[in-house]
TORTILO-875542 format. One record per residue: x, y, z of N, C-alpha, C in turn. Coordinates in steps of 0.001 Angstrom, whole numbers, plus 500000, padded with zeros to 6 digits. Layout:
<rs>
X,Y,Z,X,Y,Z,X,Y,Z
...
</rs>
This chain:
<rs>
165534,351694,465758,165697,352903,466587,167154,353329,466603
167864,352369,466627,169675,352848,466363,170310,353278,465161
169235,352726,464441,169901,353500,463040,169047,355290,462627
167698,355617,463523,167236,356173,463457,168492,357399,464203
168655,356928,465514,169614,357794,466354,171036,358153,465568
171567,357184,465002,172559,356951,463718,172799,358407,462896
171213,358279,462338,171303,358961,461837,171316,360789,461933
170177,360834,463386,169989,361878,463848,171466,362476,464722
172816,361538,464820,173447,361594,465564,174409,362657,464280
174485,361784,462840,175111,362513,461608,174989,363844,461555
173472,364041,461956,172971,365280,461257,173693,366864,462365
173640,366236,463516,173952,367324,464411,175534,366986,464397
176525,366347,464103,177598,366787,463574,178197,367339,462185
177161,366698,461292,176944,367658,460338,177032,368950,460201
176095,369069,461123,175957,370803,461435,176890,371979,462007
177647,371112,463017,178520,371290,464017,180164,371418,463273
179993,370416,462282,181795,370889,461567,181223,371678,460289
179917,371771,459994,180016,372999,458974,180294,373728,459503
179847,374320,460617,179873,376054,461264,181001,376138,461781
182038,374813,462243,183490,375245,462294,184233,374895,460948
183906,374331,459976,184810,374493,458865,184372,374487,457307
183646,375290,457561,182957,375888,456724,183518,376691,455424
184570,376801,455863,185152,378418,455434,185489,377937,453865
186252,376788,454273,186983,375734,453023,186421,375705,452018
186530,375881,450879,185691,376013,449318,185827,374573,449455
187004,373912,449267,187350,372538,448872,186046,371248,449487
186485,371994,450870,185550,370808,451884,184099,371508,451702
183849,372280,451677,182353,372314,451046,181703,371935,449327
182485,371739,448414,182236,371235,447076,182135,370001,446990
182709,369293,447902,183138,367878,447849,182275,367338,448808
181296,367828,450312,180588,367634,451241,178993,367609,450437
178932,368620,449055,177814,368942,448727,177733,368217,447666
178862,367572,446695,179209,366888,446102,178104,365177,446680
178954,364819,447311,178376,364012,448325,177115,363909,448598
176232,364886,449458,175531,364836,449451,174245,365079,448540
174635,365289,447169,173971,365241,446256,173795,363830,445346
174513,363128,445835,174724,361991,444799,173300,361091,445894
173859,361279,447062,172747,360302,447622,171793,361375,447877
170595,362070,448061,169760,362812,447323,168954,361826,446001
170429,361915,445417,169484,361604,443918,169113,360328,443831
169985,359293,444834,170065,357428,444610,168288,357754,445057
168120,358314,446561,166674,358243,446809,166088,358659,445904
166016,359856,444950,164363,360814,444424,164858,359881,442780
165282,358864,442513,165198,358035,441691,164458,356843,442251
164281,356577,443065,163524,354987,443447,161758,355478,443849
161562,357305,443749,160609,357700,444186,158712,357449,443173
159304,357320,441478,157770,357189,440667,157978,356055,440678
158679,354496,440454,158189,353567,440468,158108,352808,441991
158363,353437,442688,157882,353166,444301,156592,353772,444816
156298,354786,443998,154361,354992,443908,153681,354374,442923
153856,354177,442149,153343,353703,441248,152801,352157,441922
153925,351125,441889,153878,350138,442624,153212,349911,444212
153253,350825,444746,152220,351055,446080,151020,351246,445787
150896,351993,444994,149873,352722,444881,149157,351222,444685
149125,350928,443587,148366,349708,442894,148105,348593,444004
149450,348299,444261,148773,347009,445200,148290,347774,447210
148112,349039,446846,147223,349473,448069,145817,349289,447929
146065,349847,446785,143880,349346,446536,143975,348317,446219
144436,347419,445853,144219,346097,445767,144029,345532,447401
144818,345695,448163,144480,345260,449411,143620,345822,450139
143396,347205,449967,142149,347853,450343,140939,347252,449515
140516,346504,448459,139726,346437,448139,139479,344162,448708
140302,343998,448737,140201,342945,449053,139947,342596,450497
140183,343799,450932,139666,343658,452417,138039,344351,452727
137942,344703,451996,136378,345396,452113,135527,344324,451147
136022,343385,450758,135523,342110,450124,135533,341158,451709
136043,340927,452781,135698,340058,453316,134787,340052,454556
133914,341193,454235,132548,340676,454899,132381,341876,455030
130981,342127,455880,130283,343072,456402,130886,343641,457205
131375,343258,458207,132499,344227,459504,133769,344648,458713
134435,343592,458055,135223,344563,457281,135279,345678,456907
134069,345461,455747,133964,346664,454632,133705,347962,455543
132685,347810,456636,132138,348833,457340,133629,349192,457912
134533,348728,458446,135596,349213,458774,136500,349855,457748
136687,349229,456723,137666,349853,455705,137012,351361,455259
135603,351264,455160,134874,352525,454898,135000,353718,455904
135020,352747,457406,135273,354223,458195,136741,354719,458184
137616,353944,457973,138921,354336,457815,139493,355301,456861
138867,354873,455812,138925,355633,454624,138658,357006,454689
137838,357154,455679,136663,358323,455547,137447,359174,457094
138673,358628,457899,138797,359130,458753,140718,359723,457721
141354,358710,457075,142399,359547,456366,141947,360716,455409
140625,361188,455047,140553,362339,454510,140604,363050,454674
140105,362986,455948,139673,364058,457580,140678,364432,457859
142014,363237,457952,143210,363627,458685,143640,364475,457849
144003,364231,456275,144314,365239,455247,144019,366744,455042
142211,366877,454806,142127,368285,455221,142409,368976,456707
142346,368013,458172,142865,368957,458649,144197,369905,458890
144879,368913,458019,146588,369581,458002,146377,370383,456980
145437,370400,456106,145521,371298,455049,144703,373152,455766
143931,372861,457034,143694,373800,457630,144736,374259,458882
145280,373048,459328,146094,373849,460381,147520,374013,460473
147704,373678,459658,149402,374308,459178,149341,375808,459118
148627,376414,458105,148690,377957,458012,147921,378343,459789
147326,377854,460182,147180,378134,461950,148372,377967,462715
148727,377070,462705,149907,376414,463374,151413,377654,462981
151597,377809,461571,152635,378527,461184,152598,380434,461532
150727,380555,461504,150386,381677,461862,150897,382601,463663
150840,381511,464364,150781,381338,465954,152028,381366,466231
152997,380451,465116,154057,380085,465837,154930,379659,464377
155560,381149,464171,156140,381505,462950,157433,380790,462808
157887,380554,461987,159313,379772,461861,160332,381266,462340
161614,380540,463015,162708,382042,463415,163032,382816,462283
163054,384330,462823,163813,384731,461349,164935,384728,461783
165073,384673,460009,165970,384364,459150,166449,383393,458815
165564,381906,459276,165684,380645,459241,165735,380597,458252
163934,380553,457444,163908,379916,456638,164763,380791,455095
165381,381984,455495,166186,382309,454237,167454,381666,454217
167746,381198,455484,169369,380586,455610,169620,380018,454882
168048,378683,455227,168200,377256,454693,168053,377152,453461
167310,378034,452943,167050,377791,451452,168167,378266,450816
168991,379278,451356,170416,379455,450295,171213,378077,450930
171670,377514,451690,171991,376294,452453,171668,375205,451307
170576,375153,450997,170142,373908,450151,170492,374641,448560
170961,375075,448396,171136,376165,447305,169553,376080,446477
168468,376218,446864,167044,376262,446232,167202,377884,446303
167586,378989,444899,167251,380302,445847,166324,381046,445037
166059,380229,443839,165336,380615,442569,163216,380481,443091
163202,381920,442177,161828,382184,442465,160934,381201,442312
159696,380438,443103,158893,379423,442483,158480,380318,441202
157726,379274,440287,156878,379912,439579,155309,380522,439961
154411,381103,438860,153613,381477,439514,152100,380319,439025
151394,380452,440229,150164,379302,440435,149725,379396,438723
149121,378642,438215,148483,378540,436997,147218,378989,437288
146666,379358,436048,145189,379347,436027,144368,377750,436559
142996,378029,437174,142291,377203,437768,142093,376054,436243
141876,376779,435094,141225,375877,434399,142771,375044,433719
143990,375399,433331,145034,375144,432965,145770,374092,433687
144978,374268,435269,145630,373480,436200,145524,372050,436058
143803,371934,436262,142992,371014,436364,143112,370242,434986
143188,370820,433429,143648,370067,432606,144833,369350,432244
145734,369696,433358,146761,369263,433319,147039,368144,433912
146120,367903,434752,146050,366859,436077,145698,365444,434800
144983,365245,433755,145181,364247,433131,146166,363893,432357
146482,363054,432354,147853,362852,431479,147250,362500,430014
147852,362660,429222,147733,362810,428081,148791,361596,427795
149853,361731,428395,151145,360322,428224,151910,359921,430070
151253,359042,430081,151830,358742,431461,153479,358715,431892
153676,358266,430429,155574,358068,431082,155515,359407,430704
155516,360149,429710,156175,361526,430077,155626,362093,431300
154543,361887,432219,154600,362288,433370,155107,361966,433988
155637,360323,434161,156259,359538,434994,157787,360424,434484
158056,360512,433890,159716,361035,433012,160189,362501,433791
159015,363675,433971,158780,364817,434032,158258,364977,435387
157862,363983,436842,157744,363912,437778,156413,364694,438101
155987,364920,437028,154380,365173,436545,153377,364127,438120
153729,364263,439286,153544,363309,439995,151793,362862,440300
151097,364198,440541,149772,364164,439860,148917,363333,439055
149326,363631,437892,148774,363092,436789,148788,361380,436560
150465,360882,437115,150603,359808,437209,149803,359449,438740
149853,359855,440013,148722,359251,440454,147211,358970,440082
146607,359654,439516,145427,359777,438776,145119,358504,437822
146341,358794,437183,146188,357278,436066,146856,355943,436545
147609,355846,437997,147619,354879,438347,146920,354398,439001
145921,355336,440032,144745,354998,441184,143665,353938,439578
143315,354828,438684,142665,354532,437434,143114,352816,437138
144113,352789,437269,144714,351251,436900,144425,350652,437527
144897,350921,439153,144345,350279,440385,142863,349673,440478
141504,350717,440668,140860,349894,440491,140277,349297,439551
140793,349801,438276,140222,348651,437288,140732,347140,437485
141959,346986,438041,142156,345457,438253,141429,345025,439325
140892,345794,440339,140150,344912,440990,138751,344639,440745
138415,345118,439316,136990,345071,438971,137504,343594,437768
138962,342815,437783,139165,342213,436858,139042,340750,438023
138564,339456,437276,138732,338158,437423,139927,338076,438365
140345,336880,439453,141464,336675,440432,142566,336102,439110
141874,335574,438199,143306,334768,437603,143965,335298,436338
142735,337036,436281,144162,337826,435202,144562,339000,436326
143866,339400,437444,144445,340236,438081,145494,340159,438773
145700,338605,439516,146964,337955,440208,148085,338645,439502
148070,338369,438227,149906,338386,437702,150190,339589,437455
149413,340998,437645,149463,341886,437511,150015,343037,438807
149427,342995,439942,149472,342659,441323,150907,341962,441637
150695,340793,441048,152340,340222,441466,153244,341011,440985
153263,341275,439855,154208,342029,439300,154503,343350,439723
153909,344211,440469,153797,345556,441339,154174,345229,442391
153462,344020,442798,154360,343942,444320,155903,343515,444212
156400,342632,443241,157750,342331,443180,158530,343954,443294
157857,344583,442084,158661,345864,441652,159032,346337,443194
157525,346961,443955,157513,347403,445068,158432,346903,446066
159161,345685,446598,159844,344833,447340,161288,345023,446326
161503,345138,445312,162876,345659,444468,162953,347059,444936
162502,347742,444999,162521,349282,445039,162956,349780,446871
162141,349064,447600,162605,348979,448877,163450,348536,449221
164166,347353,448819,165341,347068,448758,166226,348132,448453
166507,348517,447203,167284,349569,446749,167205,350552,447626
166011,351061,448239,166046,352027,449498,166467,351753,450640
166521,350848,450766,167055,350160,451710,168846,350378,451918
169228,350098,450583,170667,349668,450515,171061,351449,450576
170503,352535,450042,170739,353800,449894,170663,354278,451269
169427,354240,452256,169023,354330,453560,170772,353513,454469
171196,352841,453577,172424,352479,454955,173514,353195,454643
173503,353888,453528,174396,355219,453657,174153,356756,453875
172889,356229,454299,172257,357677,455502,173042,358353,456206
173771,358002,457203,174546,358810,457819,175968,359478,457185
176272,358951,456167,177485,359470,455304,176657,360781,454053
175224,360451,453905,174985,361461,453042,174198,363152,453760
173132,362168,454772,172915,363297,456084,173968,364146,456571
175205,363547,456795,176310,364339,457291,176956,365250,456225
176912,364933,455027,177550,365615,453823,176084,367203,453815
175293,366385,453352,173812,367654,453021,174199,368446,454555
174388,367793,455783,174377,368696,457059,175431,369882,457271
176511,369222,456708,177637,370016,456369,177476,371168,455804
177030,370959,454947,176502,372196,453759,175727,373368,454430
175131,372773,454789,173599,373587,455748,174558,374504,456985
175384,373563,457663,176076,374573,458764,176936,375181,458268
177662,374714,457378,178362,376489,456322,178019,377440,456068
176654,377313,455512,175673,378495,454649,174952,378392,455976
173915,378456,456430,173135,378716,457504,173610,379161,459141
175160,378068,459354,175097,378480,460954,174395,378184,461809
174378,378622,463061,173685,377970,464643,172017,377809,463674
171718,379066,462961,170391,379434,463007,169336,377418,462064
170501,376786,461656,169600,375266,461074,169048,374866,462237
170206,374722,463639,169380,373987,465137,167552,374463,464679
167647,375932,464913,166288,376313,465352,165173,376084,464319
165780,376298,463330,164414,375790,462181,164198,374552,462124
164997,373612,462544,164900,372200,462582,164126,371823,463701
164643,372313,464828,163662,372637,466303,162255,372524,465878
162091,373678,465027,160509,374524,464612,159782,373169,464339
160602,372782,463401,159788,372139,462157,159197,371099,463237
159807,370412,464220,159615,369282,465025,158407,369636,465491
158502,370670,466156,157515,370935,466790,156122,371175,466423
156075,371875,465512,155209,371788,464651,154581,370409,463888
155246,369737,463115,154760,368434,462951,154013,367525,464159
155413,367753,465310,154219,366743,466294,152970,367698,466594
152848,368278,466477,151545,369075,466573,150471,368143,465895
150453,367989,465397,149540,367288,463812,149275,366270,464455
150797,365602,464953,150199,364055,465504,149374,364190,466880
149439,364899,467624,148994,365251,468933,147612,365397,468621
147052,366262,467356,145884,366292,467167,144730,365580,467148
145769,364447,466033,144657,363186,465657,145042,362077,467012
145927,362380,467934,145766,361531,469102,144357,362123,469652
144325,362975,469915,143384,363698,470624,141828,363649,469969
141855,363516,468624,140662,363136,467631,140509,361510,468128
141091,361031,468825,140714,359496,468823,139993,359536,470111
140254,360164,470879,139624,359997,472217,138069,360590,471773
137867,361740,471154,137003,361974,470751,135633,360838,469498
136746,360311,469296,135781,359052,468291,135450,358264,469241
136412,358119,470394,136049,357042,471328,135194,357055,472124
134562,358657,472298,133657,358776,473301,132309,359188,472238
132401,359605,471287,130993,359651,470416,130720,358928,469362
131867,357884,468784,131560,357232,468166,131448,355861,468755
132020,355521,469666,132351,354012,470311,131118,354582,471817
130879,355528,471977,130153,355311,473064,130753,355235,474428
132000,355289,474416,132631,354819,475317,133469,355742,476600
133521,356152,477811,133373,356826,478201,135222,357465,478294
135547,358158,479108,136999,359182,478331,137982,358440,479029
137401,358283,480464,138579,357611,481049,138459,356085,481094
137740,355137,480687,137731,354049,480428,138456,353937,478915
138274,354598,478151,139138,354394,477125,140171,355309,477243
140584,355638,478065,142201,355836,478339,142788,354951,479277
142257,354464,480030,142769,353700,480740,142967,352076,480002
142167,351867,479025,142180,350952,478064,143383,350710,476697
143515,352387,476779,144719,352443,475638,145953,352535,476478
146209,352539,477784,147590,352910,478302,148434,352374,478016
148865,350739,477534,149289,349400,477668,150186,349763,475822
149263,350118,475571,149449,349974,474126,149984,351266,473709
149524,352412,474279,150419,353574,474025,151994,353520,474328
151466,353053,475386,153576,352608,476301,154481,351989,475408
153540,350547,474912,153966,350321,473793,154674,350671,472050
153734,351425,471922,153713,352297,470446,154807,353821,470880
154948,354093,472142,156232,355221,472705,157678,354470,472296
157634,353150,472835,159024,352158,472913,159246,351844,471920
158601,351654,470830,158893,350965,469774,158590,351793,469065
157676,353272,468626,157209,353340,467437,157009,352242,466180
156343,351436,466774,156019,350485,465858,153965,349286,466202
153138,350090,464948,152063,349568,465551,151623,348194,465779
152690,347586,464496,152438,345959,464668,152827,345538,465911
154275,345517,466551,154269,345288,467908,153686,346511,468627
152499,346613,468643,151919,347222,469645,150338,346641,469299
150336,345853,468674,149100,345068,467991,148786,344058,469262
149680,343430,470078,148262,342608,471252,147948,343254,471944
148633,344355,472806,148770,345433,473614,147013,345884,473303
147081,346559,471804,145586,346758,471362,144508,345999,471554
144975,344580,470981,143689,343827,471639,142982,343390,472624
144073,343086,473692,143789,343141,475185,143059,344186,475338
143587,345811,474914,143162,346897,475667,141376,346984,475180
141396,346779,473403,139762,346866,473046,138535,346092,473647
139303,344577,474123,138595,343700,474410,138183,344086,476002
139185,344872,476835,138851,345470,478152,137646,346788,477548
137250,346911,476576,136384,347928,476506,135311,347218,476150
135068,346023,475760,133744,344919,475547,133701,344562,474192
134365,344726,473588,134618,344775,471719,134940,342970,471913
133904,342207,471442,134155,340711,471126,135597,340521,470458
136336,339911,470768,137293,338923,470235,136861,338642,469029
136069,338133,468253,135340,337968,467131,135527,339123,466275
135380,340533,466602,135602,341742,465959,136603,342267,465978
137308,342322,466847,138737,342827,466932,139666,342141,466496
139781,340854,465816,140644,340020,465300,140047,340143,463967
139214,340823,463744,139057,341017,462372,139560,342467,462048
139021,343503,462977,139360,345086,462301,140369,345595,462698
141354,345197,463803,142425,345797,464474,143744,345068,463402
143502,343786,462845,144680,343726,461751,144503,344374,460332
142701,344737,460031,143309,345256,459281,143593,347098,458917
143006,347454,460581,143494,348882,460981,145144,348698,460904
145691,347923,460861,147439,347530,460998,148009,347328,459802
147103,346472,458606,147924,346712,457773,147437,347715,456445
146491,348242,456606,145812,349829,455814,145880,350758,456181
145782,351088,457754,145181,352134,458062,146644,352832,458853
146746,354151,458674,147358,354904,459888,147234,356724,459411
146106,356775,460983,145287,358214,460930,146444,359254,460929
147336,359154,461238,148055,360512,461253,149052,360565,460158
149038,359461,458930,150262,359630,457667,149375,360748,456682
148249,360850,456641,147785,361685,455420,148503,363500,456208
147738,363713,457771,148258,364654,458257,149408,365463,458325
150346,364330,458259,151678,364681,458608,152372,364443,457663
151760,363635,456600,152398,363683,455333,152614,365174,454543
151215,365523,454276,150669,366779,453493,151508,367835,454823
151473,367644,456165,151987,368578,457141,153692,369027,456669
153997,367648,456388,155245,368054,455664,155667,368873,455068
154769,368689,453684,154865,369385,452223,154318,370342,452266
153711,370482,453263,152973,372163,453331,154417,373249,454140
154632,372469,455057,155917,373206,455491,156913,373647,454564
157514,372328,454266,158775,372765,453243,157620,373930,452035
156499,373812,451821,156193,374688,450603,155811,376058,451167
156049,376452,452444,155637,377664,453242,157338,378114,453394
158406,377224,453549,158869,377117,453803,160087,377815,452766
159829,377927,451337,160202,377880,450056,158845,379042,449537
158517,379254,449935,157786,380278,449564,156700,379839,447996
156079,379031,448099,155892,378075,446694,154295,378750,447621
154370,379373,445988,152162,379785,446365,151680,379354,446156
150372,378667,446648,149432,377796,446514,148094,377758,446681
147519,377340,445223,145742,378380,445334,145245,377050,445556
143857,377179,446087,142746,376336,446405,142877,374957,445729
142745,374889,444376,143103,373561,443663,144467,372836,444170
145824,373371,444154,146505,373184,444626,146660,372435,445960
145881,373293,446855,145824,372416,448291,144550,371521,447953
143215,371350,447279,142712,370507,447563,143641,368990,446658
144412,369035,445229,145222,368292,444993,145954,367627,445779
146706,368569,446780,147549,368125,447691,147082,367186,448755
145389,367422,449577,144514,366981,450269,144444,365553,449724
143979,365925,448491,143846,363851,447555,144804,363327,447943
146541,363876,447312,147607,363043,447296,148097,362671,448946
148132,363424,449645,147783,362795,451180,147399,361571,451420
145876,361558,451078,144651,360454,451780,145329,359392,450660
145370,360138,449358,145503,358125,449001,146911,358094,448877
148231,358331,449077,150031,357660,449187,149745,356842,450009
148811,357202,451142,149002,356511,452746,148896,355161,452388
147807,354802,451323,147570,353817,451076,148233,352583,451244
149534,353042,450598,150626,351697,449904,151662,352169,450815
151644,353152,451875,153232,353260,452700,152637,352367,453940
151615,352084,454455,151453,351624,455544,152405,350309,456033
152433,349559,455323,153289,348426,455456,154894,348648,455375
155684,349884,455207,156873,350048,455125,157591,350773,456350
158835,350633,456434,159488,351539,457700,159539,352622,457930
159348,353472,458751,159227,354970,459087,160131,355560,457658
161472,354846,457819,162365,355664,456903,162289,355961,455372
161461,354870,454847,161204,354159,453741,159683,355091,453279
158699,354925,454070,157401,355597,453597,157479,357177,453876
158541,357725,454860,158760,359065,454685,159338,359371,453554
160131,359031,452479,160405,359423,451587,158958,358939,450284
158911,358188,450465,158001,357058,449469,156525,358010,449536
156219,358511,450689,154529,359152,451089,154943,360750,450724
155762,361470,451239,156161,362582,450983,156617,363900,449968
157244,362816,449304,158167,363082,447823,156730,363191,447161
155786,362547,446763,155045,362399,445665,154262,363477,445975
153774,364206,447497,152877,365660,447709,153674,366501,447442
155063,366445,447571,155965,367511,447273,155541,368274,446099
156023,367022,445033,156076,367142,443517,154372,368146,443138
153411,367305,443780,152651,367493,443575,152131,369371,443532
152768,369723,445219,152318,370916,444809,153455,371941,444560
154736,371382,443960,155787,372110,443570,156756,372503,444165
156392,371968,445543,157388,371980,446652,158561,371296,446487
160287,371295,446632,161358,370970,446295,161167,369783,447560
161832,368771,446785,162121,367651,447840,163100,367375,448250
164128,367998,448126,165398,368353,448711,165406,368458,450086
165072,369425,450672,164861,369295,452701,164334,367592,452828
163794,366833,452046,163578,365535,453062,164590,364971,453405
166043,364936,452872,167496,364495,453133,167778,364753,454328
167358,365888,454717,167655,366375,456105,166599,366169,457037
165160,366435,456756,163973,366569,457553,163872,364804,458304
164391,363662,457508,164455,362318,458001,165122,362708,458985
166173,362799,458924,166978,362830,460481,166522,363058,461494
165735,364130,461485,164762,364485,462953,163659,363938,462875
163318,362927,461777,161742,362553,462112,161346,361517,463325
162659,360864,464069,163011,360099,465346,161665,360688,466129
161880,362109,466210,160717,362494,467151,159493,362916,466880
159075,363161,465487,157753,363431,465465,156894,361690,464960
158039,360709,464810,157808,359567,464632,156927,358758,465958
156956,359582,466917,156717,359162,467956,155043,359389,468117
155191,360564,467722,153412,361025,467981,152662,360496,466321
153404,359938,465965,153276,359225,464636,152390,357993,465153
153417,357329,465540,152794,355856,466408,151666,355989,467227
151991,357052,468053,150852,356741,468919,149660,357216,468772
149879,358304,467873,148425,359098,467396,147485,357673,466329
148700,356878,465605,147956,355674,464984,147492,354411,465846
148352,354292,466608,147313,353545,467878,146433,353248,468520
145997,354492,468809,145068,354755,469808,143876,355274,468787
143988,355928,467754,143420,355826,466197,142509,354495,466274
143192,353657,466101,143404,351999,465508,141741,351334,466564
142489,351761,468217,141737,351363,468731,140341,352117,468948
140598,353206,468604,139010,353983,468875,138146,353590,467719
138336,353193,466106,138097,353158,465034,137711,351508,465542
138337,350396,465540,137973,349043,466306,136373,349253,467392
136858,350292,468216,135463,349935,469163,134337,350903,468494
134496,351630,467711,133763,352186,467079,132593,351581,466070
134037,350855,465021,133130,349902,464180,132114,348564,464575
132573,348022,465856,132191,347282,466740,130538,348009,467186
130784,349210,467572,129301,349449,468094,128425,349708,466796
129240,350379,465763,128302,350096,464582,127692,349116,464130
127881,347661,464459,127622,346344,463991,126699,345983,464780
127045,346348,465751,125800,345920,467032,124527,346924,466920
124794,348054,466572,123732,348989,466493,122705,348181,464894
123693,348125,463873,122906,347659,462217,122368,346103,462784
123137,345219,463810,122130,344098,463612,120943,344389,464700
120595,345099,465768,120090,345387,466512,119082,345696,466054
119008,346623,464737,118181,347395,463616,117601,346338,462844
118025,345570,462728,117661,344591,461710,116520,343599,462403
116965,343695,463800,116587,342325,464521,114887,343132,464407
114970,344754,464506,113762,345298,465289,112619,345367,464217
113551,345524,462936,112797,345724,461972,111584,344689,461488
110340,344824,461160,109284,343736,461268,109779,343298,459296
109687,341948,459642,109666,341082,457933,108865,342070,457031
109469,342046,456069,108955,342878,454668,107312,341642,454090
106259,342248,454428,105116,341799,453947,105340,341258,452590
104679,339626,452293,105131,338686,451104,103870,339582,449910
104051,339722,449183,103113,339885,447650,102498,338827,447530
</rs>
């Protein structure tokens, strides 16, 4: 949280000695200078940090829907609830942006600010698109940030190893996860000169832009937590028609753990908090020590949302047009990044989950240099919208189990031949 503030602390002085010293050619070549070099240390650690997620996400997604019946039934509803989260950001962003327009003249500031001032191109044909989405040569997609295509043929890799034997798939797996744990590292070591490169990119922005970055930065906040507020609010709703469970008993059940997931933005420590609270809703100990770890280490309902919520912004944002294929592309790359960021730090899977929808639908990934800095606060409805997620999806799958053996019990023996 201090390096989060750290950083958010850079960004608003950033801003603050561009718009007083701005004027300087020198100190702005050398600020942008700067902040371009780190820019690039990150959107270099970005294809083999998907690549490597990617793979050992379905691997753990699939190995967890291998260990039993409550599992799988859980990994399945999970699965089936990050898609949900995906298309709905893919519907309510243009609502959200419709209602509650970014300021003018924001978003022209920022984009001369980031010096992005060049026309997107224009959407491709439907059929040109879609053939493009296979790769024909993976590293030249991987080379060409072709980011698409290389998800496609790495998901493709993915589960073919888990359709392979434990003792040729192991060393394969190992070897993705090492990469993956090298690559975070390196982000890691780049991430601790966050506030020296935030402040350089911020600089820039309050030269060229002025007071008017506060307010688009404002916007953007607001808007994002929107997204998370949603799927908080989608959980209470699973909780009362899918779990059965009535509105204020499962709020009064999640309080402990929300308080939690506010203080920390963090769901693992907010992981007994959860179990206490599910087990106050009647969910056996037996079940919740099975689906609430691995709602913790797969699952989190509001990254597809707020991922794609992102990239839809900055691409509304940038004026980047986008036809039907496009957003349903974008919808895929959502539901499955989430996959392999779940286990990493806010700071780390915002670039790592983000960057790759960018690419995807042509959106510049440039604003994430800056958009981290403020994610302190939509990080918040981040956590807790996955929380309380976590736990409605737990008592949910729970009544599903009881309902299928209940079914089973009623059902009369299949007559012998």
């Amino acid at each position: 949280m201090s390096k989060a503030l750290i950083i958010l602390a850079a960004l608003i002085f950033g801003l603050l000695a561009g718009i007083w010293l701005g004027a300087s050619e020198a100190i702005n070549a050398t600020a942008d200078t700067i902040g371009s070099v780190w820019l690039n240390a990150l959107r270099m650690t970005v294809v083999p940090l998907v690549v490597a997620l990617l793979i050992t996400g379905i691997a753990q997604t699939a190995l967890a829907a291998r260990a039993g019946r409550l599992a799988a039934r859980g990994v399945g509803t999970m699965l089936v609830i990050l898609w949900c989260s995906s298309i709905m950001a893919a519907i309510m962003i243009p609502v959200i942006l419709g209602v509650f327009p970014m300021p003018d003249g924001s978003a022209d500031a920022l984009r001369s600010a980031l010096s992005i001032t060049e026309k997107p191109g224009p959407v491709p044909p439907l059929g040109d698109f879609l053939r493009a989405i296979i790769p024909t040569n993976p590293i030249a997609a991987a080379a060409n940030d072709a980011i698409l295509p290389l998800i496609i043929f790495t998901a493709a890799i993915g589960f073919a190893l888990t359709r392979l034997p434990l003792e040729k798939r192991a060393p394969v797996t190992g070897f993705f996860e090492a990469v993956a744990e090298a690559m975070i590292l390196v982000i890691g070591w780049v991430l601790a000169l966050a506030p020296i490169g935030v402040f350089a990119l911020a600089f820039v922005v309050g030269a060229k832009a002025g007071a008017e970055a506060f307010g688009a930065l404002a916007h953007y906040v607001v808007v994002l937590s929107a997204l998370g507020v949603i799927i908080w609010i989608a959980s209470f709703a699973l909780a009362v028609f899918g779990a059965k469970r009535g509105l204020g008993e499962f709020f009064k059940a999640a309080i402990p753990a929300q308080a939690v997931a506010i203080s920390t933005q963090s769901s693992l420590a907010s992981l007994p908090a959860m179990l206490k609270g599910v087990q106050a809703l009647g969910v056996p100990a037996a079940k919740a020590d099975v689906i609430l770890p691995i709602a913790v280490a797969i699952f989190r309902a509001t990254g597809p949302a707020m991922n794609l919520g992102v990239a839809l912004y900055i691409a509304h944002w940038f004026g980047v047009e986008l036809g039907p294929a496009q957003i349903a592309l974008g919808i895929a790359a959502g539901a499955t990044t989430t996959l392999g960021a779940v286990s990493l730090p806010g700071s780390i899977s915002f670039i790592s989950s983000i960057a790759p929808i960018c690419l995807a639908l042509g959106a510049p990934v440039e604003p994430l240099a800056l958009l981290i800095a403020v994610e302190t606060f939509p990080d918040i409805f981040r956590t807790l919208g996955n929380v309380t997620m976590d736990m409605a999806v737990t008592a949910t799958v729970a009544r599903q189990d009881d309902d299928a053996a209940e079914q089973t019990t009623l059902d009369p023996l299949p007559k012998s031949q």
